[in-house]
Each structure stands twice: as C-alpha cells, then as structure tokens.
N, C-alpha and C positions, 0 to 999 in steps of 0.2 A: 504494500500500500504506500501511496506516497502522493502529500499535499505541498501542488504550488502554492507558492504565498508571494506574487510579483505585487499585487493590490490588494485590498482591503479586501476581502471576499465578500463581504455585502454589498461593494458596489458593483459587484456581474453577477451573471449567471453562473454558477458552479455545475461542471458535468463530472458526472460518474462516467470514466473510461475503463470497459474491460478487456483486455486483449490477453492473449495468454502467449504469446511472442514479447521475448525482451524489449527486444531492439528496436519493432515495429510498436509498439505499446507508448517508447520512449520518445520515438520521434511522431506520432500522432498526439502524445503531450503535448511537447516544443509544442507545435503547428498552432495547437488551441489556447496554449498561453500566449503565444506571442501575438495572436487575435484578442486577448484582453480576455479570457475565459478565466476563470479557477476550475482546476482540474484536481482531482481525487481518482487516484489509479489503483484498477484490480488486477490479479491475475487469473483469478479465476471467479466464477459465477457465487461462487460460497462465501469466497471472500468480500464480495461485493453484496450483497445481501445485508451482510453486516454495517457496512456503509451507506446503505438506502434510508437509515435511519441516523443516520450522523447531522452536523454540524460545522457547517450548512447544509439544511436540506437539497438534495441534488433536484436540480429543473432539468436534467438531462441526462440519459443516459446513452453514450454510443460503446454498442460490446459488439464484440464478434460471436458469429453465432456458435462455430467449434470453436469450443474451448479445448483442445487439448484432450489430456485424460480426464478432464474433471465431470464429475458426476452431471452436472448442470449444464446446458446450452445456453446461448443468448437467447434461444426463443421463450425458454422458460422464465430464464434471467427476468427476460421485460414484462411478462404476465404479471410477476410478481411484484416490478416496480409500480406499474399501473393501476394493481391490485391497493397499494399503499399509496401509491397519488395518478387518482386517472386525471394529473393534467402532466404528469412526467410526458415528456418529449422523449421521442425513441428515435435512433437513428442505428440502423444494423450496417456493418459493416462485414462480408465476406468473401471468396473467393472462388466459390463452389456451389454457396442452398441459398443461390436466386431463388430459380425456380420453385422453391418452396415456400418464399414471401407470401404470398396470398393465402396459401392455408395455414399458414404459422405465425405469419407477423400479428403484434395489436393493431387495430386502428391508426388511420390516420400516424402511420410510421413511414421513415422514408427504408430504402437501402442502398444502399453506396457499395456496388463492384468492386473488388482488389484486382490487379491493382488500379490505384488514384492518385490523381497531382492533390496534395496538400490544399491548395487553394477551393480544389472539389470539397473537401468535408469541410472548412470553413465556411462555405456559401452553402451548402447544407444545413449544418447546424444553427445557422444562422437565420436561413428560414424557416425552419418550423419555430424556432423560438419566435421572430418575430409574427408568424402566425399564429402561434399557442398565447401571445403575450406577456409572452415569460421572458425578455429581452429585458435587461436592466441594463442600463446607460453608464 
C-alpha cells in the first residue's frame, strides 16, 4: 500500500489504484499524481478492500481486472466498492477481459485496453469524475 501526499488530499479526488504489476502499478501512480490526483495503491483486491474504507474516502477506483494469484478480480473488487458507495467511479483497466465488460462491469464504468498512453487514463478518469461530480478542484 502506499499514499501520495504531493497536496492536501482534501483538495482532489483521491483514487484507489489496484494493479498487481510493480512496475506498471508505479508508473500508473506517477501519471495520476502528476495530474493532481491522491492516489492510494493496492496490490491486490484484498488489500484494497481494506482501503475502500480509509481516509480519505476513495471517489475512484481504477484496478485491473486479473489480479494475479489473488483470490479476488477487479470485477468483484468494484461490486464491492459500489456496494459501499454506489457513487464510487470505476474505471477497469486490462489487457485481455474486454470482452467481458458488459456482463461483469458495474454501471456506468469505463474500460481502458492495455496497453495505453498515460494521457488515455488521465482523460478517463477525468471524465467520469467530472460526470459523477466527484471532480474536486
């Protein structure tokens, strides 16, 4: 787990990121902090779980949908955030379960292809936040 602190975290949005790739996990951080985000990183879906109820509440969650070996998927991941705030923003990110967006995703969720230019999941996250309303300046 591991909390940017570049700004006050109550003046953005704070997103829960779960990737279960280091390296890709790290540099999907960068991207969203250097866009002005606070970011709170998982590595897996269990561990993020534990985070959906932290401080600051997450307005976002972008996971990947395999996780790895862990027990938990992003698809479940995001049930369960939405289940604890259906106005959480989901944005999936993977490389492989497009095609199973529609009968897996919540609501009104985006998904983002692997791979993607940095600038793509900015302007993603960006818009649904500013469609959810959940954009803090």
């Amino acid at each position: 787990m591991h909390l940017s602190n570049s700004q006050d975290a109550s003046e953005r949005s704070t997103i829960l990121l779960v990737e279960d790739e280091d390296l890709l996990r790290e540099m999907l951080e960068e991207t969203l902090v250097e866009a002005g985000y606070g970011v709170v990183s998982a590595a897996s879906g269990e561990e993020a779980t534990d985070l959906l109820n932290g401080d600051p509440l997450p307005r976002a969650l972008v996971t990947d949908i395999n996780l790895g070996r862990a027990r938990m998927d992003g698809w479940e991941l995001a049930r369960i955030a939405r289940a604890n705030d259906p106005s959480c923003v989901i944005l999936y990110v993977s490389g492989d379960s497009a095609h199973r967006w529609a009968a897996n995703g919540v609501p009104q969720s985006l998904l983002l292809a692997k791979p993607f230019a940095p600038a793509e999941l900015v302007e993603a996250i960006s818009g649904l936040l500013t469609r959810s309303g959940s954009f803090q300046s």
